[in-house]
C-alpha positions in Angstrom: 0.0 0.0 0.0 3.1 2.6 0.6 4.5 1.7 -2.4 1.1 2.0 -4.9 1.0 5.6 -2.7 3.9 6.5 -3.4 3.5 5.3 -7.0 0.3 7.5 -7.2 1.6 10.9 -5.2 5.2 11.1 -6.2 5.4 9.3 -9.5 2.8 10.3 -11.0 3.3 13.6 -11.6 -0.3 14.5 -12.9 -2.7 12.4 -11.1 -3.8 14.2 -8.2 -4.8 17.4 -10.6 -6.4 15.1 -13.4 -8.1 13.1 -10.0 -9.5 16.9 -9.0 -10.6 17.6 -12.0 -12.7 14.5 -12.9 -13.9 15.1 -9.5 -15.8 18.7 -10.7 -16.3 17.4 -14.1 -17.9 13.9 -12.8 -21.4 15.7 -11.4 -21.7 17.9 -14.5 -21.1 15.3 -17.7 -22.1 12.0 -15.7 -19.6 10.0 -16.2 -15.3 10.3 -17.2 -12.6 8.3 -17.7 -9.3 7.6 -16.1 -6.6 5.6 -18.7 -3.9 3.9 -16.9 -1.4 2.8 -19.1 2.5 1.9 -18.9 3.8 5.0 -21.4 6.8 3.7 -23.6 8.1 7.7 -24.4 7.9 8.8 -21.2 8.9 4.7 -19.5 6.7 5.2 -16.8 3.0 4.4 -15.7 0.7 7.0 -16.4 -2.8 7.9 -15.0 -4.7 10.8 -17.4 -8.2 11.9 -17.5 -10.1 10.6 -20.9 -13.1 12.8 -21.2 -16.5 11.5 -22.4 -15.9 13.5 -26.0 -12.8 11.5 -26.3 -13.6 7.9 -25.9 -16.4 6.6 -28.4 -17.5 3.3 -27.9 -20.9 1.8 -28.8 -23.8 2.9 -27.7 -25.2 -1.0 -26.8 -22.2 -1.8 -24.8 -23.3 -3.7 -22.0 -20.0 -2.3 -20.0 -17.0 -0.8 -20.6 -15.0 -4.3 -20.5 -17.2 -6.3 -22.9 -17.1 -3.2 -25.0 -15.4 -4.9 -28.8 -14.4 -1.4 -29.8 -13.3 1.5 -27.7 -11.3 4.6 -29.7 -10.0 7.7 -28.1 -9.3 11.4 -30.0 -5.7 12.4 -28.8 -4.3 15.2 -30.2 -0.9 15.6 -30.4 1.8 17.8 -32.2 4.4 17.0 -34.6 7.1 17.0 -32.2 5.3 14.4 -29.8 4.3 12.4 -32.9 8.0 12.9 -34.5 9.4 11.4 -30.8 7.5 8.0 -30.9 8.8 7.5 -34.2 12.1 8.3 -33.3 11.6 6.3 -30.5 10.7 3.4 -32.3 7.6 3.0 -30.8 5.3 4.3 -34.1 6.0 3.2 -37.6 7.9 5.9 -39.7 5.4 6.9 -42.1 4.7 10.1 -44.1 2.6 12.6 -42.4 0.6 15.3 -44.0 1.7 18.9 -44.1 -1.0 20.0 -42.3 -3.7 17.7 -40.5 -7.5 18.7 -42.1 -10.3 18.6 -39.4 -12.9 18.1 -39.6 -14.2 21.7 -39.9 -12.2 21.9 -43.0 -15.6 20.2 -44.7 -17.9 22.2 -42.8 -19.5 25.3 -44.7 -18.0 27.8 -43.4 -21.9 29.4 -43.6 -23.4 27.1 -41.4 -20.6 27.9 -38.5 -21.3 31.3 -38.6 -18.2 32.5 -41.2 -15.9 30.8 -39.0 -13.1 29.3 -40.3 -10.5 27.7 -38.4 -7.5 29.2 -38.2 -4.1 28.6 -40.8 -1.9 25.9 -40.0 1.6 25.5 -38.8 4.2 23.5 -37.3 2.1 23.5 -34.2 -1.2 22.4 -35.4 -1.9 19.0 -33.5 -2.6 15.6 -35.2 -5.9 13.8 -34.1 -4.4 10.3 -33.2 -6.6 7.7 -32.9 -5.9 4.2 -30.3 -8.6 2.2 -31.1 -8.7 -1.2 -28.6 -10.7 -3.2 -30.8 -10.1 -7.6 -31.7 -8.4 -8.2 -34.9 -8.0 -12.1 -36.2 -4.0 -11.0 -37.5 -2.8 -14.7 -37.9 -5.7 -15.9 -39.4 -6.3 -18.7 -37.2 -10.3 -17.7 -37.1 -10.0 -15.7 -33.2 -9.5 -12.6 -33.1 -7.0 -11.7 -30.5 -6.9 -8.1 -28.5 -4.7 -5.4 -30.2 -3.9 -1.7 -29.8 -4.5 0.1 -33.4 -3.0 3.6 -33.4 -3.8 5.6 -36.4 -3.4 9.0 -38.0 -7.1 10.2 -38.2 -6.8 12.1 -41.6 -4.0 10.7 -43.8 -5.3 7.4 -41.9 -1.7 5.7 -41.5 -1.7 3.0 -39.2 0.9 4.2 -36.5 0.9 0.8 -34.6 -0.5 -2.4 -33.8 0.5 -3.7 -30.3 -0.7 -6.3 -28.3 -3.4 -5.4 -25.1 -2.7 -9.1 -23.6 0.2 -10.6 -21.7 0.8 -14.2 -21.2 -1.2 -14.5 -17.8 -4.4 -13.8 -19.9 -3.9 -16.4 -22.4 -5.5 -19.8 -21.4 -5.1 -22.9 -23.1 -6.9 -26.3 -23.6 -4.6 -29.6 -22.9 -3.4 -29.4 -26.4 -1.8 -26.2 -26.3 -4.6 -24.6 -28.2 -5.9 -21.5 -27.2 -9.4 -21.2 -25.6 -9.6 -17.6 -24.3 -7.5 -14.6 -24.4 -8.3 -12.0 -21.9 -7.6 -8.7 -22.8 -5.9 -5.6 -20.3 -8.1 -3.2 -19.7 -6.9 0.5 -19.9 -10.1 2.2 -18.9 -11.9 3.0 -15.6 -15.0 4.7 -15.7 -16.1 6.9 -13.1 
């Protein structure tokens, strides 16, 4: 228990503020996220708030965990998209110049004669981590996987796996049965 608090208080940098703010948030939207995940650029856990606007998952999802598709909006800017490929931790593909939102396609009429702004080196990327089940070795059982994805040149960043070998059980032939799959999500 001293260790996970000291885990929590001192390692953690950000979750006691991202804890406060789901906190207010929680009472006014209903419900928020917390994503716990071990972060390869930073090589540390990590604890952040997910908002509600930034984690779609279907609407007839009995809960969170049986959920077969969950994808978060991150945005993130060249530089922090430029270190995980450096890295090694993203594929190194060819971004676009500038990322196009999607109030690039809305008539500029209907919003008023608001435009968004120009675009420059700072402009973030909408990444997309979609935990979804993907059947990759074609054995007919689609296994858990992380798909990270570049929402408007649609490059597939990554695929890694979101099971370890505790969740994989197996029948007395060695064939698998079950995969379990880590769950990143808590939902408050």
């Amino acid at each position: 228990g001293k260790h996970m608090s000291y885990q929590i208080m001192e390692k953690m940098v950000d979750w006691e503020d991202d804890m406060d703010k789901l906190l207010i948030i929680l009472p006014i939207v209903g419900t928020c996220f917390k994503k716990t995940h071990w972060d390869g650029s930073k090589k540390e856990i990590v604890s952040k708030l997910v908002l509600p606007k930034d984690l779609v998952v279907n609407y007839w999802a009995a809960s969170l965990e049986k959920c077969e598709r969950k994808t978060e909006r991150i945005q993130m800017s060249r530089r922090e998209v430029t270190e995980r490929i450096n890295q090694g931790l993203w594929l190194d593909v060819k971004l676009p110049d500038a990322p196009v939102t999607k109030m690039d396609k809305i008539d500029a009429d209907r919003t008023g004669g608001t435009k968004p702004g120009t675009y420059d080196e700072t402009t973030p990327f909408m990444i997309l981590e979609q935990h979804c089940f993907l059947d990759l070795d074609d054995d007919d059982y689609a296994e858990p996987y992380i798909v990270t994805i570049e929402e408007s040149s649609k490059q597939v960043l990554r695929i890694s796996a979101r099971f370890d070998d505790d969740g994989v059980e197996t029948d007395e032939k060695n064939k698998i049965v079950k995969i379990t799959p880590i769950e990143y999500y808590t939902k408050y």
